[in-house]
N, CA, C and O atoms as a GROMACS GRO file, in nm:
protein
  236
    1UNK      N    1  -2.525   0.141   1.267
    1UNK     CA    2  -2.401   0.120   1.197
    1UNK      C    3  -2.300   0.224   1.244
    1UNK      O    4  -2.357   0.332   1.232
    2UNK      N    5  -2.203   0.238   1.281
    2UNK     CA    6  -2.072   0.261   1.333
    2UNK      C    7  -2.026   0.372   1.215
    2UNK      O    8  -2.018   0.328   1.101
    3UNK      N    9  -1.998   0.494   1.234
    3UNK     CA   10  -1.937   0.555   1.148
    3UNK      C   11  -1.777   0.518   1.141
    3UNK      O   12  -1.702   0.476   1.229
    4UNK      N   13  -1.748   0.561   0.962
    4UNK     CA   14  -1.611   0.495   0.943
    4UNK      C   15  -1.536   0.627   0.957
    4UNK      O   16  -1.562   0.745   0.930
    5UNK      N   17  -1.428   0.557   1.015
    5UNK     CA   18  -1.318   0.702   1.018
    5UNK      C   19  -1.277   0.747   0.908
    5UNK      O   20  -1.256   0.653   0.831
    6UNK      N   21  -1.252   0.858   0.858
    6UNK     CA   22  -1.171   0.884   0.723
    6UNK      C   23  -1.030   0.976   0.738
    6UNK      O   24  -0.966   1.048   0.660
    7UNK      N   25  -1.018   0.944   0.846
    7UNK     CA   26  -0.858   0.969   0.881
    7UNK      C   27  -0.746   0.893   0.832
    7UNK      O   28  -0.716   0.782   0.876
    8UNK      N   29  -0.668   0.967   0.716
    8UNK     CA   30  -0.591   0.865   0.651
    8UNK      C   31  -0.435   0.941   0.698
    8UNK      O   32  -0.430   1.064   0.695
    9UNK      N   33  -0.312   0.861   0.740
    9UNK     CA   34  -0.220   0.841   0.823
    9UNK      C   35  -0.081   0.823   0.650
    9UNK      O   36  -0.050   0.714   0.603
   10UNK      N   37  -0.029   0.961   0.596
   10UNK     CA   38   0.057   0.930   0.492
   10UNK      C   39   0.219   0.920   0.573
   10UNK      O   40   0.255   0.993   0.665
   11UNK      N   41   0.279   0.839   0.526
   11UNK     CA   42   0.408   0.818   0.536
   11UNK      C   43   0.482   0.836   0.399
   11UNK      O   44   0.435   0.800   0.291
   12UNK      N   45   0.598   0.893   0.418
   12UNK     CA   46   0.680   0.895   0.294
   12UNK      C   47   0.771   0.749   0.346
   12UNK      O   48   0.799   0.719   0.462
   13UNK      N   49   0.795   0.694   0.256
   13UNK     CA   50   0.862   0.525   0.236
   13UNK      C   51   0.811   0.461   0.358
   13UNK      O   52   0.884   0.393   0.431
   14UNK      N   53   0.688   0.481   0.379
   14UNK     CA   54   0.654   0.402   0.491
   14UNK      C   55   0.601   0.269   0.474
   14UNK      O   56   0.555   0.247   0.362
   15UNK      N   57   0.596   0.144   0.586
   15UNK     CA   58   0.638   0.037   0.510
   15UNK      C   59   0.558  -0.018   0.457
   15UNK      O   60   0.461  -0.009   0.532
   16UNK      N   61   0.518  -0.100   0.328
   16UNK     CA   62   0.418  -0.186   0.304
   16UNK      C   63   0.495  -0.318   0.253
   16UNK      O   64   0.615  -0.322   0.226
   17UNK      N   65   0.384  -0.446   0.243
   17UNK     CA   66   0.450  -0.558   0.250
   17UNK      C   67   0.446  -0.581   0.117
   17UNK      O   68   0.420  -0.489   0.040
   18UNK      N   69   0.476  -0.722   0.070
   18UNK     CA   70   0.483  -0.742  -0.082
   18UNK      C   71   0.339  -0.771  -0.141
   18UNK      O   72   0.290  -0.727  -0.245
   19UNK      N   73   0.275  -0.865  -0.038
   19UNK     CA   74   0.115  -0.891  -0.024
   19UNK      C   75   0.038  -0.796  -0.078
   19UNK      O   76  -0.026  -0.795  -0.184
   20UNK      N   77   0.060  -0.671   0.050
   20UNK     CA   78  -0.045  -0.492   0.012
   20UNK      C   79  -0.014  -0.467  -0.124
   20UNK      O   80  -0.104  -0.461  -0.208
   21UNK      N   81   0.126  -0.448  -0.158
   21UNK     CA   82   0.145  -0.391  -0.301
   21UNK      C   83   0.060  -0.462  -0.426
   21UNK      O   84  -0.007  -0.408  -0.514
   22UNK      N   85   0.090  -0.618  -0.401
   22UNK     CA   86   0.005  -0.722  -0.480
   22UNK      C   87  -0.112  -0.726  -0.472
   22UNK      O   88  -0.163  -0.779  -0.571
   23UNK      N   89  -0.178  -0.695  -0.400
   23UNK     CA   90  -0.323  -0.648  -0.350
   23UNK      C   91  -0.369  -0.527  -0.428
   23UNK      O   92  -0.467  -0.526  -0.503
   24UNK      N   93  -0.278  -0.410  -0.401
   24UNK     CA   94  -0.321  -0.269  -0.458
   24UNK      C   95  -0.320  -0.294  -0.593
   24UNK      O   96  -0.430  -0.285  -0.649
   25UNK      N   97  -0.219  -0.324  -0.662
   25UNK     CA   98  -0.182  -0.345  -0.802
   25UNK      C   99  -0.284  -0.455  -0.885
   25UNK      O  100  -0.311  -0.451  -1.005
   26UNK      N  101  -0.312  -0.511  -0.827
   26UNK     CA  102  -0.432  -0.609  -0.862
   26UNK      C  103  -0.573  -0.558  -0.881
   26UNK      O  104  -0.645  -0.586  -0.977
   27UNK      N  105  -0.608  -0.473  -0.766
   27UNK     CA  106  -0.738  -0.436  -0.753
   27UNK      C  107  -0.802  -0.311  -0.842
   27UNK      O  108  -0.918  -0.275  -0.861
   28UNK      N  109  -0.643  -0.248  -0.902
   28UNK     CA  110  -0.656  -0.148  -0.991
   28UNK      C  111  -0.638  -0.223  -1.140
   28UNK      O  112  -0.667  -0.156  -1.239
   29UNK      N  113  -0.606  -0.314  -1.153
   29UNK     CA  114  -0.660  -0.364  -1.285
   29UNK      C  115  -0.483  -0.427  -1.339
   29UNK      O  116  -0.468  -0.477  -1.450
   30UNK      N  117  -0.381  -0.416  -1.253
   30UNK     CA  118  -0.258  -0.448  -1.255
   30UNK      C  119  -0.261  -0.579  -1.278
   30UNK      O  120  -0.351  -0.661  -1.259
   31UNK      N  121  -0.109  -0.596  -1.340
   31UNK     CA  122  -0.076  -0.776  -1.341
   31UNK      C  123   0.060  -0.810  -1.227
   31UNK      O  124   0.144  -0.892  -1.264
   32UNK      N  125   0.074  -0.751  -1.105
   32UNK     CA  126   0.174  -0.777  -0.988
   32UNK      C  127   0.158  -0.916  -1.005
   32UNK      O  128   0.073  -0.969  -1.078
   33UNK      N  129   0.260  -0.986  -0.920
   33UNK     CA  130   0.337  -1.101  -0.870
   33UNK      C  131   0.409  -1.124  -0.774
   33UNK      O  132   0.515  -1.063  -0.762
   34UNK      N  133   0.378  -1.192  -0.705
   34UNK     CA  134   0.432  -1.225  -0.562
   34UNK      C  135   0.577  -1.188  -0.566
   34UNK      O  136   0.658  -1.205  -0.657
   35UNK      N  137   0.589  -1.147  -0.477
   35UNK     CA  138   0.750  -1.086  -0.528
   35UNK      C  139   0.795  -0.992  -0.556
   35UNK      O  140   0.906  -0.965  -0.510
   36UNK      N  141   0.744  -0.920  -0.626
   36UNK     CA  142   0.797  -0.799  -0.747
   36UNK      C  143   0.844  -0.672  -0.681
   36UNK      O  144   0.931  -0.601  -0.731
   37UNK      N  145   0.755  -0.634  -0.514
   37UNK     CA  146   0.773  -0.507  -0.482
   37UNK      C  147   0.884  -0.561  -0.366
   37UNK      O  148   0.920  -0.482  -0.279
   38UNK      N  149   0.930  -0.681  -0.368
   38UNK     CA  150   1.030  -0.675  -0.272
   38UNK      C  151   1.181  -0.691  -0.336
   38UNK      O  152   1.289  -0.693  -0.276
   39UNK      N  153   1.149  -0.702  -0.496
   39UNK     CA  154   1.275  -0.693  -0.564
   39UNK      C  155   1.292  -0.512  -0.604
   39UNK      O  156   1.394  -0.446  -0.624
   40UNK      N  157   1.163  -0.477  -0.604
   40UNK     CA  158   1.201  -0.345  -0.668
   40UNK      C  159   1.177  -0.233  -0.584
   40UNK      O  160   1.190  -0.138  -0.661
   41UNK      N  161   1.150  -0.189  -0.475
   41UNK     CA  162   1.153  -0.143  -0.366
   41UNK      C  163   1.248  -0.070  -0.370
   41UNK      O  164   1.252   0.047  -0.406
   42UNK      N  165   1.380  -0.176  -0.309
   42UNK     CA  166   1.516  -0.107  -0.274
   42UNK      C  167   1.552   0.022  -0.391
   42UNK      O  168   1.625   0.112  -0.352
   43UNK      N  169   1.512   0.025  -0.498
   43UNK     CA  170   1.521   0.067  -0.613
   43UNK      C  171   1.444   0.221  -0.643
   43UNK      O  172   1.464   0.310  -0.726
   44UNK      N  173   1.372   0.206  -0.561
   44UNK     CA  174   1.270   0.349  -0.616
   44UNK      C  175   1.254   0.458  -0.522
   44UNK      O  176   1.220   0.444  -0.405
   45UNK      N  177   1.288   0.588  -0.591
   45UNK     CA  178   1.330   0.704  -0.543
   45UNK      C  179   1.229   0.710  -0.399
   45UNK      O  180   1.273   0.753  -0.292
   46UNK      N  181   1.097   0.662  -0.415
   46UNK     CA  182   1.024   0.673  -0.279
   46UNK      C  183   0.871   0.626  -0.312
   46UNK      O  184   0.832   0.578  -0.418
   47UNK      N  185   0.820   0.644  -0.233
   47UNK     CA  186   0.695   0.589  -0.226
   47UNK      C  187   0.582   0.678  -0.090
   47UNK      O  188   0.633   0.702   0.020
   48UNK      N  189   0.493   0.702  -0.107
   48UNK     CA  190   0.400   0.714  -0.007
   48UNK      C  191   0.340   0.647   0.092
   48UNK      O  192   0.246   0.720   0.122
   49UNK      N  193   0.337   0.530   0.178
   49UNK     CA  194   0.232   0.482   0.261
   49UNK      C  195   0.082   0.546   0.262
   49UNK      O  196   0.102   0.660   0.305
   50UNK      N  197  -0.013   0.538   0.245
   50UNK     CA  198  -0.105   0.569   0.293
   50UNK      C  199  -0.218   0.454   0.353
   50UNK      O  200  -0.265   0.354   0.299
   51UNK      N  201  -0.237   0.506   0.477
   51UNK     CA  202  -0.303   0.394   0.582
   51UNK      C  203  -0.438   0.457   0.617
   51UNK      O  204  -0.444   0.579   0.606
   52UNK      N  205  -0.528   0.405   0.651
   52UNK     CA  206  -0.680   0.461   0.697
   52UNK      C  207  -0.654   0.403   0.837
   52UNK      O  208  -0.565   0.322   0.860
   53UNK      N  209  -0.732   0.448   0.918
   53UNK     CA  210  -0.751   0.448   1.087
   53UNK      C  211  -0.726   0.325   1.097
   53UNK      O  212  -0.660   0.313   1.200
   54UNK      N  213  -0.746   0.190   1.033
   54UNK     CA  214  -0.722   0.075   1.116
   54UNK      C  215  -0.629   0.004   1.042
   54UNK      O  216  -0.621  -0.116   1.018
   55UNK      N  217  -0.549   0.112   1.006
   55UNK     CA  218  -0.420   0.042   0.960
   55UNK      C  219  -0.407   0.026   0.845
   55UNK      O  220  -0.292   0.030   0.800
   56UNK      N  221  -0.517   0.001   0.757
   56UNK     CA  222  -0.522  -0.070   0.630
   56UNK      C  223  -0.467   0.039   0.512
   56UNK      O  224  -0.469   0.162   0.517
   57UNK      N  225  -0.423  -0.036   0.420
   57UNK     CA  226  -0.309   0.041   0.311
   57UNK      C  227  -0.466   0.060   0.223
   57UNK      O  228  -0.554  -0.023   0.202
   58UNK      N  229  -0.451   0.259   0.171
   58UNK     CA  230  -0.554   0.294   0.096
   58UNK      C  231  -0.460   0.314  -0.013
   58UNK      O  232  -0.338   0.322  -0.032
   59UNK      N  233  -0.627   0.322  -0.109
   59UNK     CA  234  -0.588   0.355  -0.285
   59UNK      C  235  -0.614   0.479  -0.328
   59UNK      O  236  -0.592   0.510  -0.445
   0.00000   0.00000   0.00000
């Protein structure tokens, strides 16, 4: 088995889609909606990106 990288890659407002957010927000026990982080985005003082080695948006 392949060791996993645990190199995680932070961005300040770096980009995520509306999908990832709906994804994250979901998986933590959230009620998101398609949509929601692309209305409210423009709106919020900032945000973090955080990505693991193959790109993927961590929690």
């Amino acid at each position: 088995m392949p060791a996993l990288s645990t190199a995680i890659s932070y961005v300040w407002r770096g980009p995520i889609t509306d999908d990832e957010m709906v994804d994250l927000v979901r998986s933590h026990g959230g009620r998101a909606v398609a949509g929601w982080w692309n209305r409210i985005s423009r709106h919020s003082l900032g945000w973090v990106a955080a990505r693991d080695g193959e790109g993927l948006l961590s929690a």
